[in-house]
Predicted model as a PDB file, atoms N, CA, C, CB and O in Angstrom, pLDDT in the B-factor column:
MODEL        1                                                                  
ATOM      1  N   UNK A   1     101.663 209.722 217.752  1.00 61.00           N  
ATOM      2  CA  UNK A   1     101.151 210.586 216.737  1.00 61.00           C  
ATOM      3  C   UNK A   1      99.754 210.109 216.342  1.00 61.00           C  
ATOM      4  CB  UNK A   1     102.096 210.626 215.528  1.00 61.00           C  
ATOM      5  O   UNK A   1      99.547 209.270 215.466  1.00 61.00           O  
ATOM      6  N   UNK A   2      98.813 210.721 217.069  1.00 81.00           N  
ATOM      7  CA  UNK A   2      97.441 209.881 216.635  1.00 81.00           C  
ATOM      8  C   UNK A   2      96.914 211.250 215.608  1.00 81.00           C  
ATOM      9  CB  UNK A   2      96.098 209.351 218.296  1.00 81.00           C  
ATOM     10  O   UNK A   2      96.255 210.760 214.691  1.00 81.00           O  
ATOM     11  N   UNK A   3      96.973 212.482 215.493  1.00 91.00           N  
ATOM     12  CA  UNK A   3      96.420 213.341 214.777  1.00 91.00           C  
ATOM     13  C   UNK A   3      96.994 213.267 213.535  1.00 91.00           C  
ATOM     14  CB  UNK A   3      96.448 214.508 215.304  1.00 91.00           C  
ATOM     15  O   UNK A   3      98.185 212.963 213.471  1.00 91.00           O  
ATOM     16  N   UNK A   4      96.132 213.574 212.152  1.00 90.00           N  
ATOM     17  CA  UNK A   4      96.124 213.462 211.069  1.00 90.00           C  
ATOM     18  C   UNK A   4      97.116 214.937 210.704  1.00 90.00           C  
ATOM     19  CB  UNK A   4      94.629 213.229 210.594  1.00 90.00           C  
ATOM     20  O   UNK A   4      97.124 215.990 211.341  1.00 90.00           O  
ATOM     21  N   UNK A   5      97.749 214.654 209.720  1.00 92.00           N  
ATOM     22  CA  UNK A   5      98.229 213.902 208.849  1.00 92.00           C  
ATOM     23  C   UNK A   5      99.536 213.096 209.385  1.00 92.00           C  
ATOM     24  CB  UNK A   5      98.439 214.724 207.717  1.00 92.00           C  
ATOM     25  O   UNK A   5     100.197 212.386 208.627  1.00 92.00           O  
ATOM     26  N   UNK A   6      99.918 213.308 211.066  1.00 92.00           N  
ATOM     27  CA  UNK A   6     100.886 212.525 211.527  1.00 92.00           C  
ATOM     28  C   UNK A   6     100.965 211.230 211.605  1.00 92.00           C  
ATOM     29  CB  UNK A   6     101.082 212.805 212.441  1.00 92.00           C  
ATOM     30  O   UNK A   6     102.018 210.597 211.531  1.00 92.00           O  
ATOM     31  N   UNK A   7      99.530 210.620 211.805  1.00 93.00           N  
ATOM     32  CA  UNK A   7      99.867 209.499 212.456  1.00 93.00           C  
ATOM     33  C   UNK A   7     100.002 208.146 211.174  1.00 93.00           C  
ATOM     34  CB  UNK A   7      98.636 209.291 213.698  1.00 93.00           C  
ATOM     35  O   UNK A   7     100.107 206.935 211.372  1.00 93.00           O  
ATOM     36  N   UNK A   8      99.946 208.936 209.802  1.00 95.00           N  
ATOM     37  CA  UNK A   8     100.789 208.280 208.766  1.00 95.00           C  
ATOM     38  C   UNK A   8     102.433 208.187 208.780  1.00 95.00           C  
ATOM     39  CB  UNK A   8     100.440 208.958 207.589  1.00 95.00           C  
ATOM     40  O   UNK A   8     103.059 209.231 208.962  1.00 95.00           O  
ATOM     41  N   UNK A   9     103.158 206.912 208.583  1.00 94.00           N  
ATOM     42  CA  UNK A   9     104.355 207.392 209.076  1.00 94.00           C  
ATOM     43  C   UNK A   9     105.280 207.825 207.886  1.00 94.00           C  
ATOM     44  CB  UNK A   9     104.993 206.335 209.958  1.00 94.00           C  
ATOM     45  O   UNK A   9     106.390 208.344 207.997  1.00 94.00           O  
ATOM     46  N   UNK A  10     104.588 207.500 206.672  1.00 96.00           N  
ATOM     47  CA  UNK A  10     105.349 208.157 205.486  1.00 96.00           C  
ATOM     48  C   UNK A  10     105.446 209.745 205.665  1.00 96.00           C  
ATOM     49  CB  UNK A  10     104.563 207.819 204.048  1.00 96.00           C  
ATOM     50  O   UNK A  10     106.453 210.395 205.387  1.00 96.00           O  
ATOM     51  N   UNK A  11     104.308 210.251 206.147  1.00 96.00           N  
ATOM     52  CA  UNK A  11     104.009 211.949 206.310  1.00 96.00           C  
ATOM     53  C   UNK A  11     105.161 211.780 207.649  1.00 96.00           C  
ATOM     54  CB  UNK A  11     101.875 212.661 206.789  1.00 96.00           C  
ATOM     55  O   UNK A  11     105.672 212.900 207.634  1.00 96.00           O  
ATOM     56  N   UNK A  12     105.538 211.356 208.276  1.00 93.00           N  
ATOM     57  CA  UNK A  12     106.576 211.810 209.394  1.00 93.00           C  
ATOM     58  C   UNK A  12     107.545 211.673 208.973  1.00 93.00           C  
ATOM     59  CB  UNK A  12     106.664 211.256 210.596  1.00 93.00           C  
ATOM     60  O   UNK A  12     108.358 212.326 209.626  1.00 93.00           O  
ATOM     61  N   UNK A  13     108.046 211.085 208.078  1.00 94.00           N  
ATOM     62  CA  UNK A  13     109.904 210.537 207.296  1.00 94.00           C  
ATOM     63  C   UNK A  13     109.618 211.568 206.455  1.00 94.00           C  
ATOM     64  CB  UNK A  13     110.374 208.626 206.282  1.00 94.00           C  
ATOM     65  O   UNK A  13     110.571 212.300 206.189  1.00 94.00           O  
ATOM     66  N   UNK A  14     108.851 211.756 206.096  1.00 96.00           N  
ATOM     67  CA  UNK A  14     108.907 213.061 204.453  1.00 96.00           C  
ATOM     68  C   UNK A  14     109.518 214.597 205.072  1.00 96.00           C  
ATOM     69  CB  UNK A  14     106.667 213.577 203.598  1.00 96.00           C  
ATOM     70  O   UNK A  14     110.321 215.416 204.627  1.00 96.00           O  
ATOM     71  N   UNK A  15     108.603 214.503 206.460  1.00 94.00           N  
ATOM     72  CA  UNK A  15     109.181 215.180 207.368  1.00 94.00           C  
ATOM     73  C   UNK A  15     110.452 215.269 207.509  1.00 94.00           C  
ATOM     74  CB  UNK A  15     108.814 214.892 208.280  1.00 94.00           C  
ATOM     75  O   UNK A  15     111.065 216.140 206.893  1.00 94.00           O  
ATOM     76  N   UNK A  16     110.744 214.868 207.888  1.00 92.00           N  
ATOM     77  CA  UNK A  16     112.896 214.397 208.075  1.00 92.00           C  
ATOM     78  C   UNK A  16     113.669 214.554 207.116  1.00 92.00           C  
ATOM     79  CB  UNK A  16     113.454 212.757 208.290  1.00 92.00           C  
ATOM     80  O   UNK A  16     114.778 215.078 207.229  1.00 92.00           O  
ATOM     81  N   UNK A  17     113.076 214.024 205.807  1.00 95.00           N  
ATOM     82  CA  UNK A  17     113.831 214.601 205.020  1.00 95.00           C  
ATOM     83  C   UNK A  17     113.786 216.031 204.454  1.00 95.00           C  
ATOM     84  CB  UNK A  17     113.819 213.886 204.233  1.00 95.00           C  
ATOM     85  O   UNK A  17     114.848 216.589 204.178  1.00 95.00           O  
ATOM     86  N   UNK A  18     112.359 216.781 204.231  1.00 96.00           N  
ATOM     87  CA  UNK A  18     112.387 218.023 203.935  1.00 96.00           C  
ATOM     88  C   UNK A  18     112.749 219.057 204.815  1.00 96.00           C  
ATOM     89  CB  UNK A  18     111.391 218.246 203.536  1.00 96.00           C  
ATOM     90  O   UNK A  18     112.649 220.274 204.657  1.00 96.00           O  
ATOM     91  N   UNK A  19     113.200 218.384 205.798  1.00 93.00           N  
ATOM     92  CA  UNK A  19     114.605 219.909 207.035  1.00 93.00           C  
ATOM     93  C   UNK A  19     115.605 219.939 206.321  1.00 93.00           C  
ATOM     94  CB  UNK A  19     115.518 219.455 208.988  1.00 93.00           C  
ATOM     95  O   UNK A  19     115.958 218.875 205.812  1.00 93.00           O  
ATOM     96  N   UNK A  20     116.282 221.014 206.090  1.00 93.00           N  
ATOM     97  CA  UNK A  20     117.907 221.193 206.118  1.00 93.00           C  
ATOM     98  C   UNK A  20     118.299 221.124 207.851  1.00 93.00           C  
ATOM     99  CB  UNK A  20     118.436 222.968 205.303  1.00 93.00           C  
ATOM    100  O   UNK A  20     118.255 222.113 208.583  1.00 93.00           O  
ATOM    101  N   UNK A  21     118.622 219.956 208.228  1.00 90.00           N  
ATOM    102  CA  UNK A  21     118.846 220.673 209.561  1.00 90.00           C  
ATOM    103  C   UNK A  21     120.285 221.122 209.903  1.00 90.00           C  
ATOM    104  CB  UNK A  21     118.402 219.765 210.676  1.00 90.00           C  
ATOM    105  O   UNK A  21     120.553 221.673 210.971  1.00 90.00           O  
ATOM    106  N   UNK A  22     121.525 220.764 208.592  1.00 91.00           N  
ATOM    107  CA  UNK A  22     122.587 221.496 208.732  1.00 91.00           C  
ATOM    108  C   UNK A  22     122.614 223.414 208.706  1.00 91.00           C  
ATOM    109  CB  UNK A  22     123.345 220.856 207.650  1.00 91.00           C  
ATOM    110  O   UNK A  22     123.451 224.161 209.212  1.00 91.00           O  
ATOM    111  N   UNK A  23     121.481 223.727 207.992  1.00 93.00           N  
ATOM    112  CA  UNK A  23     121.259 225.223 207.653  1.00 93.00           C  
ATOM    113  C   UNK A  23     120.440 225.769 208.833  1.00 93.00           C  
ATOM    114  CB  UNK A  23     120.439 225.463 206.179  1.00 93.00           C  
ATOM    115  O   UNK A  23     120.724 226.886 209.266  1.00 93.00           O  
ATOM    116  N   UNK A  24     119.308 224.961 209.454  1.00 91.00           N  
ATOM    117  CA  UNK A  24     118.651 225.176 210.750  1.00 91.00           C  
ATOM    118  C   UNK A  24     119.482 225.593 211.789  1.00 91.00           C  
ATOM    119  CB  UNK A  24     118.013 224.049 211.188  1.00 91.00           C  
ATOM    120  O   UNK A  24     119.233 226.614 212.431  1.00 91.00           O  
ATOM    121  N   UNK A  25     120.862 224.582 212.097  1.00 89.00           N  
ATOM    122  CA  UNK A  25     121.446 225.174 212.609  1.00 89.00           C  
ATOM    123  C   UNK A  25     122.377 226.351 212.981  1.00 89.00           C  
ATOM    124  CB  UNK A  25     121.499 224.722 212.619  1.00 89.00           C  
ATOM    125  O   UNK A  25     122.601 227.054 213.966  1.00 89.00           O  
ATOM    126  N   UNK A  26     122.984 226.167 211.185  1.00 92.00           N  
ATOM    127  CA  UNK A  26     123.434 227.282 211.081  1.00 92.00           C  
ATOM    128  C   UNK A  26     123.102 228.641 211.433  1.00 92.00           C  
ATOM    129  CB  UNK A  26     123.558 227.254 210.260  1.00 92.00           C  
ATOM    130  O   UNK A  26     123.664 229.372 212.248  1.00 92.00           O  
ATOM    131  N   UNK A  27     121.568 228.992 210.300  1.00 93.00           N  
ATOM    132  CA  UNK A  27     120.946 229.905 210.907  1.00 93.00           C  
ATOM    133  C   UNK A  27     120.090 230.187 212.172  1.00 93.00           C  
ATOM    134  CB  UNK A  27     120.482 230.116 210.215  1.00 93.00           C  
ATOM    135  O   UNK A  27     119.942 231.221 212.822  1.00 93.00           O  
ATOM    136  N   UNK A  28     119.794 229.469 212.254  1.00 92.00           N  
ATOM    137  CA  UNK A  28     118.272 229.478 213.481  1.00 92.00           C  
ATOM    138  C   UNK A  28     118.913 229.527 214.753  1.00 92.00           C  
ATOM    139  CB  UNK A  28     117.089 227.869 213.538  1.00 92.00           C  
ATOM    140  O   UNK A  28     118.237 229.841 215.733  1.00 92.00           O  
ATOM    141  N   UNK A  29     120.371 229.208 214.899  1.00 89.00           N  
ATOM    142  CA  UNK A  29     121.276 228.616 215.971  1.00 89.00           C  
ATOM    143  C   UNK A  29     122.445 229.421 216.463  1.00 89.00           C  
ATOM    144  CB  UNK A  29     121.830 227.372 215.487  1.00 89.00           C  
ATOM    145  O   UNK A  29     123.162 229.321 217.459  1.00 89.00           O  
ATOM    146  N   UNK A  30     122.400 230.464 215.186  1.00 90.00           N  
ATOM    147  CA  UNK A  30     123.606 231.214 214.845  1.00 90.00           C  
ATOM    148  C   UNK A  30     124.899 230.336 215.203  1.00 90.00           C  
ATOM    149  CB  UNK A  30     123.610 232.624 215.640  1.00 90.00           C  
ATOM    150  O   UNK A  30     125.890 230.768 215.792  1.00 90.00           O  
ATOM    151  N   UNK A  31     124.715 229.049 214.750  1.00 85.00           N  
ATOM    152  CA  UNK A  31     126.174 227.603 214.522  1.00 85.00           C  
ATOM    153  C   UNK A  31     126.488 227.106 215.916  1.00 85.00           C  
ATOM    154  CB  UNK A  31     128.074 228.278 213.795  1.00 85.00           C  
ATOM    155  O   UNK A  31     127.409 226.434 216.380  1.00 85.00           O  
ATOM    156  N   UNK A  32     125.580 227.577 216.342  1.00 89.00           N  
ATOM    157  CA  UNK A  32     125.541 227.131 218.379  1.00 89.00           C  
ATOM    158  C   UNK A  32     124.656 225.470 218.515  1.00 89.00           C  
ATOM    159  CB  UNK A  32     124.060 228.822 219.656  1.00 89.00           C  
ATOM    160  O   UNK A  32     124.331 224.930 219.572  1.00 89.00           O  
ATOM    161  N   UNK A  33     124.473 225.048 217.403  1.00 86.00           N  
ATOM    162  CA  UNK A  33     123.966 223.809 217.528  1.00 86.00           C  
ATOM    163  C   UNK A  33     124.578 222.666 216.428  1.00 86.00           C  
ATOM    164  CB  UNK A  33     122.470 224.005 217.414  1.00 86.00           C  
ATOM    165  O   UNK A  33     125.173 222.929 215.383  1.00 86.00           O  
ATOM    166  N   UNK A  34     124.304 221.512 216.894  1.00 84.00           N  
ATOM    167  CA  UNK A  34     124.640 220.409 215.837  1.00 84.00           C  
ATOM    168  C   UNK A  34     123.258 220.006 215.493  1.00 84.00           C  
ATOM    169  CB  UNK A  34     125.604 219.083 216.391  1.00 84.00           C  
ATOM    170  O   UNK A  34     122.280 220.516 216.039  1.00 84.00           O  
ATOM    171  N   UNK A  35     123.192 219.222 214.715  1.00 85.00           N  
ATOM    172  CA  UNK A  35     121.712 218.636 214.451  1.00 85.00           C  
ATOM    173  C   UNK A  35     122.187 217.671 215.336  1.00 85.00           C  
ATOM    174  CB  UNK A  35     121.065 218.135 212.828  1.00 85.00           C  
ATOM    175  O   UNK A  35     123.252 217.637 215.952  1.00 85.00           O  
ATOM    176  N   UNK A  36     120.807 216.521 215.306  1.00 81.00           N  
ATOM    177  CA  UNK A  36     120.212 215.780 216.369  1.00 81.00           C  
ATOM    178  C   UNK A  36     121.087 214.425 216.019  1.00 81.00           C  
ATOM    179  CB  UNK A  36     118.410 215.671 216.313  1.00 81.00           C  
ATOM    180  O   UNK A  36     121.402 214.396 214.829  1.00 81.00           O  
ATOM    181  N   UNK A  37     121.547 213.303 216.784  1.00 82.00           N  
ATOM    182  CA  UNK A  37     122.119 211.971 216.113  1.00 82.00           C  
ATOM    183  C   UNK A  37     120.860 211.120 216.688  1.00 82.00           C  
ATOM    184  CB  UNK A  37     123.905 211.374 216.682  1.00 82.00           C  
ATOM    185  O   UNK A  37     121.039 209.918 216.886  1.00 82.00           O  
ATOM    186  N   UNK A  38     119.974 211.526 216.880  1.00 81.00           N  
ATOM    187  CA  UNK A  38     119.339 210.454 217.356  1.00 81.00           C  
ATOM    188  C   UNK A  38     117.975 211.144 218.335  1.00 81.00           C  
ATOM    189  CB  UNK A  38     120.518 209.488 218.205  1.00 81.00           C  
ATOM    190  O   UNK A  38     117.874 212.363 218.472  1.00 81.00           O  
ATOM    191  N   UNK A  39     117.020 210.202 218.940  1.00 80.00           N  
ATOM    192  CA  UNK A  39     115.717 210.257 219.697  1.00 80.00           C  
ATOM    193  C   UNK A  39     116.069 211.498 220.580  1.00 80.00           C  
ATOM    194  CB  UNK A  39     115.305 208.792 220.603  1.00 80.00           C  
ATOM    195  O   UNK A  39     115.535 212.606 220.607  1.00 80.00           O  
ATOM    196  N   UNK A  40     117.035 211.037 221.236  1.00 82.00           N  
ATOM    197  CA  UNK A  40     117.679 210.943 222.723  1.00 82.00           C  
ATOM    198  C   UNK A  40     118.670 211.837 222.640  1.00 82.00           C  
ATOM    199  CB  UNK A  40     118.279 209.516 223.221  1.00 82.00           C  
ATOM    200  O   UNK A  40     119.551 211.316 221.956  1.00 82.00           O  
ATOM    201  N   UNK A  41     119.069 213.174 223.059  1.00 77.00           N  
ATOM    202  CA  UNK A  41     120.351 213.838 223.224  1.00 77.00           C  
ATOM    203  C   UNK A  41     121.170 212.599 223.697  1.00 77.00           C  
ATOM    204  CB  UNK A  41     120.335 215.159 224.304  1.00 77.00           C  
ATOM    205  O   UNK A  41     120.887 211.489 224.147  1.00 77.00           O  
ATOM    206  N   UNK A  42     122.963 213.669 223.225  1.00 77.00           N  
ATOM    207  CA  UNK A  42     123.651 212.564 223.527  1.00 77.00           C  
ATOM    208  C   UNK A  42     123.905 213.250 224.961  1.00 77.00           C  
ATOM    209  CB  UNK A  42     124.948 212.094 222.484  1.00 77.00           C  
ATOM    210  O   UNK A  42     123.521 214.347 225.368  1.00 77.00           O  
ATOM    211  N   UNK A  43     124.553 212.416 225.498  1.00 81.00           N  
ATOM    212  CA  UNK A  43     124.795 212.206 227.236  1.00 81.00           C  
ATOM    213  C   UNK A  43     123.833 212.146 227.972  1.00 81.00           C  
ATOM    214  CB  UNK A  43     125.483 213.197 227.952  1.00 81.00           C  
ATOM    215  O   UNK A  43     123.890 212.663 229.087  1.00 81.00           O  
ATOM    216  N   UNK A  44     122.720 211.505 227.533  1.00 85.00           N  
ATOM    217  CA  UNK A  44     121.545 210.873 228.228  1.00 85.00           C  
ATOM    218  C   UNK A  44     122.085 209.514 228.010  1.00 85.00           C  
ATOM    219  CB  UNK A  44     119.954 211.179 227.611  1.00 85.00           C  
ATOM    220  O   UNK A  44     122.614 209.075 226.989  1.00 85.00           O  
ATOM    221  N   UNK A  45     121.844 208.857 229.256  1.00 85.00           N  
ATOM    222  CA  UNK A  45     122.040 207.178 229.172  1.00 85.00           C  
ATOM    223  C   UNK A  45     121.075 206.626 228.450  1.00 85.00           C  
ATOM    224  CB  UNK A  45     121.994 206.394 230.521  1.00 85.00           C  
ATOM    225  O   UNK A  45     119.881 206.919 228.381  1.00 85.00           O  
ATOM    226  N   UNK A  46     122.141 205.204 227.531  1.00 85.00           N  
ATOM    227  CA  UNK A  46     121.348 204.951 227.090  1.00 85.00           C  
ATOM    228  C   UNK A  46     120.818 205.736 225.532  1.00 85.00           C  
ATOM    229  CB  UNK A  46     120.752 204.965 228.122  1.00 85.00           C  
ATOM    230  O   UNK A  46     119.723 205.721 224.970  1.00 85.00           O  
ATOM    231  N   UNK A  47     121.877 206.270 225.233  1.00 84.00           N  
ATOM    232  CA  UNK A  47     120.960 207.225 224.003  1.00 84.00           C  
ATOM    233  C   UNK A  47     121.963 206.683 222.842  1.00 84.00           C  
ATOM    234  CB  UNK A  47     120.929 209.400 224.200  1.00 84.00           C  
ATOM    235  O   UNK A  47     123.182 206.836 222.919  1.00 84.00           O  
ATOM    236  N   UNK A  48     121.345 206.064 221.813  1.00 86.00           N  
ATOM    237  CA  UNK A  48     121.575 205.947 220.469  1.00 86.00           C  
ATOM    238  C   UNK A  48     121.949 206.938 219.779  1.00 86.00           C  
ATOM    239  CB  UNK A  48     120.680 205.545 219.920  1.00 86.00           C  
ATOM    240  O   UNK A  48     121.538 208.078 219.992  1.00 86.00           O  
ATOM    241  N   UNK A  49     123.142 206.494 218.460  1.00 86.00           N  
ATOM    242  CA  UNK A  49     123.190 207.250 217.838  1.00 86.00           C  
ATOM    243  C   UNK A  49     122.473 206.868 216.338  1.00 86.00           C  
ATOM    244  CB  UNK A  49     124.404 207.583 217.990  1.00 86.00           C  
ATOM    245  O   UNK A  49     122.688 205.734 215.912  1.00 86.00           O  
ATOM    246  N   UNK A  50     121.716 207.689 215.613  1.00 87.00           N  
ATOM    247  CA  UNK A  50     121.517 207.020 214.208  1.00 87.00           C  
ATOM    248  C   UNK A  50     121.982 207.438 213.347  1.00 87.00           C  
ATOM    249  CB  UNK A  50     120.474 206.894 213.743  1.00 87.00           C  
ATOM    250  O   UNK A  50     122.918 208.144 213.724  1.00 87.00           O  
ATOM    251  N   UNK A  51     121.876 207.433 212.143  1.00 87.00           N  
ATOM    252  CA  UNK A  51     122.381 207.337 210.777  1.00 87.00           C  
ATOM    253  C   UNK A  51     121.050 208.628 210.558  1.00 87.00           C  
ATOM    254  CB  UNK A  51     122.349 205.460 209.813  1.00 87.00           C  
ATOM    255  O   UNK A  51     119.826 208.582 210.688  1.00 87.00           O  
ATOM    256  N   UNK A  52     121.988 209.690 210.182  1.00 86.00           N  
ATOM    257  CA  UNK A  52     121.584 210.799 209.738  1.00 86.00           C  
ATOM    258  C   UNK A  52     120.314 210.901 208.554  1.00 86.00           C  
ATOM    259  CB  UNK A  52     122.779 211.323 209.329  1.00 86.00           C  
ATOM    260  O   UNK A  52     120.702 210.418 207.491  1.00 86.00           O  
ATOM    261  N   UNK A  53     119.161 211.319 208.503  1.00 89.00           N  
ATOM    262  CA  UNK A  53     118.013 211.349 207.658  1.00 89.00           C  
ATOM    263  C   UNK A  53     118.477 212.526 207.008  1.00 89.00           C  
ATOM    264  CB  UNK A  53     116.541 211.393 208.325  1.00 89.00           C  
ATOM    265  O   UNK A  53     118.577 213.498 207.756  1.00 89.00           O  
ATOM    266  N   UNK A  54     118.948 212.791 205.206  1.00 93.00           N  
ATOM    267  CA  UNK A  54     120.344 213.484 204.555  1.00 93.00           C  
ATOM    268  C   UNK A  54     118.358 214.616 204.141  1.00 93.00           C  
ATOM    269  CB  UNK A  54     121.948 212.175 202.685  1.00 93.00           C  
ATOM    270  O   UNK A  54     117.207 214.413 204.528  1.00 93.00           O  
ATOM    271  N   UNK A  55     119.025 215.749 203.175  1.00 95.00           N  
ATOM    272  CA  UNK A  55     117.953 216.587 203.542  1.00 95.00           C  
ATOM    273  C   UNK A  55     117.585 216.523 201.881  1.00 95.00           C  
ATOM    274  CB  UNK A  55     118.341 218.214 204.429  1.00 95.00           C  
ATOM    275  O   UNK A  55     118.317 217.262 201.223  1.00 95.00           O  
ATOM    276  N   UNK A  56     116.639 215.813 201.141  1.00 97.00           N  
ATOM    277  CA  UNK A  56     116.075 215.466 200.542  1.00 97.00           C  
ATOM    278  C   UNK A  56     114.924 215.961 199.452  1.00 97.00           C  
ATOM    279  CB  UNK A  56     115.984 214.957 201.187  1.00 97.00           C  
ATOM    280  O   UNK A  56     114.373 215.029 198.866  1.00 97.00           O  
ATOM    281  N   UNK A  57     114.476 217.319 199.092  1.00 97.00           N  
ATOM    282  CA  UNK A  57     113.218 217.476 198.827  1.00 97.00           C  
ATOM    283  C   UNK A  57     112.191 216.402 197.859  1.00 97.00           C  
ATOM    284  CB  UNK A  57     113.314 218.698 198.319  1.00 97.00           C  
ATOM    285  O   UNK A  57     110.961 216.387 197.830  1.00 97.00           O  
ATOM    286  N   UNK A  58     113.284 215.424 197.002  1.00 98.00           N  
ATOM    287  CA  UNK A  58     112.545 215.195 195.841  1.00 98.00           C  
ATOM    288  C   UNK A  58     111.666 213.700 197.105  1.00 98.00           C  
ATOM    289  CB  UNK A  58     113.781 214.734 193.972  1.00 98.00           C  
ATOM    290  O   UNK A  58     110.500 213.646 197.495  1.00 98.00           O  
ATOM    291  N   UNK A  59     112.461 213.042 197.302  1.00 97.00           N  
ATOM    292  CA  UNK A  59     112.232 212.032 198.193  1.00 97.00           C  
ATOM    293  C   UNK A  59     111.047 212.556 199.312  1.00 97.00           C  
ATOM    294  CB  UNK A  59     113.673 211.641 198.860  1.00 97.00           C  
ATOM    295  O   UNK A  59     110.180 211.895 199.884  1.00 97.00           O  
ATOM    296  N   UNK A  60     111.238 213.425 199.357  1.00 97.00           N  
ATOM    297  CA  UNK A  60     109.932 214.255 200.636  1.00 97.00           C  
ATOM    298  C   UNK A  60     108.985 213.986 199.865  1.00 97.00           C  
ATOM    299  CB  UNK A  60     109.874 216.164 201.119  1.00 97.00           C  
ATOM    300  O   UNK A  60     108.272 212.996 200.023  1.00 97.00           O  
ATOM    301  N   UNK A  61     108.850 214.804 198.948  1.00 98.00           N  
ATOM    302  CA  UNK A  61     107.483 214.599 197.940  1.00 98.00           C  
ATOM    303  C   UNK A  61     106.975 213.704 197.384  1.00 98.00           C  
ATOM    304  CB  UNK A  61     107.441 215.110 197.016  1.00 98.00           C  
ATOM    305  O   UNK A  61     105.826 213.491 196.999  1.00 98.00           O  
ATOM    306  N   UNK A  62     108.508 212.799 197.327  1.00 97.00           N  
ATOM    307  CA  UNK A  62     107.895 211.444 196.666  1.00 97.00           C  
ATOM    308  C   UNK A  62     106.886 210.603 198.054  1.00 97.00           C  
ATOM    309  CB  UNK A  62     109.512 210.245 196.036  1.00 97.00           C  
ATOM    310  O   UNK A  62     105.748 210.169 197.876  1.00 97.00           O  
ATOM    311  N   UNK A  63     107.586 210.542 199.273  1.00 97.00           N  
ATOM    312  CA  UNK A  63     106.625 210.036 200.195  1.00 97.00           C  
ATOM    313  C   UNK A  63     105.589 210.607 200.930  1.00 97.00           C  
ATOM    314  CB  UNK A  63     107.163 209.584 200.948  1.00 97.00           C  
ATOM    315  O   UNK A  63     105.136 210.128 201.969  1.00 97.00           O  
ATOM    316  N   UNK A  64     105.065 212.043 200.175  1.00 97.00           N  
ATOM    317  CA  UNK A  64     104.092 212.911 200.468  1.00 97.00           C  
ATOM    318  C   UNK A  64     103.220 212.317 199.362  1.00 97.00           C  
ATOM    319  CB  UNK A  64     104.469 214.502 200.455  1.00 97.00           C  
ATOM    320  O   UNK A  64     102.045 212.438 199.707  1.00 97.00           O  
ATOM    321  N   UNK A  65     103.323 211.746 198.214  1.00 97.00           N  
ATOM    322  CA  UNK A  65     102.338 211.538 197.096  1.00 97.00           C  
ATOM    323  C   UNK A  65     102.318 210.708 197.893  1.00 97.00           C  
ATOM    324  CB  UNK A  65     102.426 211.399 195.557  1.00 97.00           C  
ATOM    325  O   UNK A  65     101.558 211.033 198.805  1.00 97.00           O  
ATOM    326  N   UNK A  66     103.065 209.150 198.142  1.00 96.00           N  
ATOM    327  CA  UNK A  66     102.835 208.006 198.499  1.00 96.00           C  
ATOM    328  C   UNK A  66     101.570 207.724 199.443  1.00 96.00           C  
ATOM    329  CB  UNK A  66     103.960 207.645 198.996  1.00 96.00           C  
ATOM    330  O   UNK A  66     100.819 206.753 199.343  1.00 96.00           O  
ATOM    331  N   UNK A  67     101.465 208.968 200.567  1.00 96.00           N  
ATOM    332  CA  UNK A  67     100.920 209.130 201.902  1.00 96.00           C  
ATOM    333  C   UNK A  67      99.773 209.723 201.258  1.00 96.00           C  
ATOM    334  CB  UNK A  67     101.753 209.999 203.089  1.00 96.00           C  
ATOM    335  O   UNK A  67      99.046 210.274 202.084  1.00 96.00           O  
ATOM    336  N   UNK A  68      99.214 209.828 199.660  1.00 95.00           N  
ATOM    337  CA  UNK A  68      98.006 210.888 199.299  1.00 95.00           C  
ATOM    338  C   UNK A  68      98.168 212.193 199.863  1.00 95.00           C  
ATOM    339  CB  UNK A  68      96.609 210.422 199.807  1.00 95.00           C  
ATOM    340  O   UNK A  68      97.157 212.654 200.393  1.00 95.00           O  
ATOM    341  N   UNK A  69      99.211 212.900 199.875  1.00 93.00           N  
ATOM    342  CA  UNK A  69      99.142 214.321 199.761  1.00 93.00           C  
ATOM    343  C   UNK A  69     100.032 215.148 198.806  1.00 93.00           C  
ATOM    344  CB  UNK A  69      99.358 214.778 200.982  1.00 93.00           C  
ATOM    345  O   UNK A  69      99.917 216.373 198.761  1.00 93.00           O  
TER     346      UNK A  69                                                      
ENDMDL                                                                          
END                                                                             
C-alpha cells in the first residue's frame, strides 16, 4: 500500500472495521457468501485462519482521527 491515504496502517484497520461484512454478504451475495477468515481463502495451503475484525463504526473513526482524517 504505498498510495495515500493507504499506506497509513491505522487508515487500513479503520477500514476493517467500518464493513459490515456479515450484511455485505448477506446482501451483496444474496447469503451465497461467508465473510473472509483470513488473507488467504480457506483451502489454499497454508492459509490461516484469524480472529474476525467485529464491524465497528465508533472505533473506525476513532482510528480515522488518530490517522488525521
Amino acid at each position: 500500500m504505498l498510495q495515500k491515504p493507504y499506506d497509513n496502517q491505522k487508515v487500513r484497520e479503520a477500514i476493517g472495521y467500518a464493513i459490515n461484512k456479515e450484511a455485505l454478504a448477506k446482501v451483496a451475495f444474496g447469503g451465497y457468501a461467508i465473510p473472509a477468515q483470513g488473507v488467504m481463502p480457506q483451502g489454499v495451503k497454508y492459509a490461516e485462519k484469524m480472529a474476525p475484525v467485529p464491524y465497528d463504526v465508533k472505533k473506525a473513526k476513532e482510528l480515522l482521527a488518530e490517522a488525521g482524517y
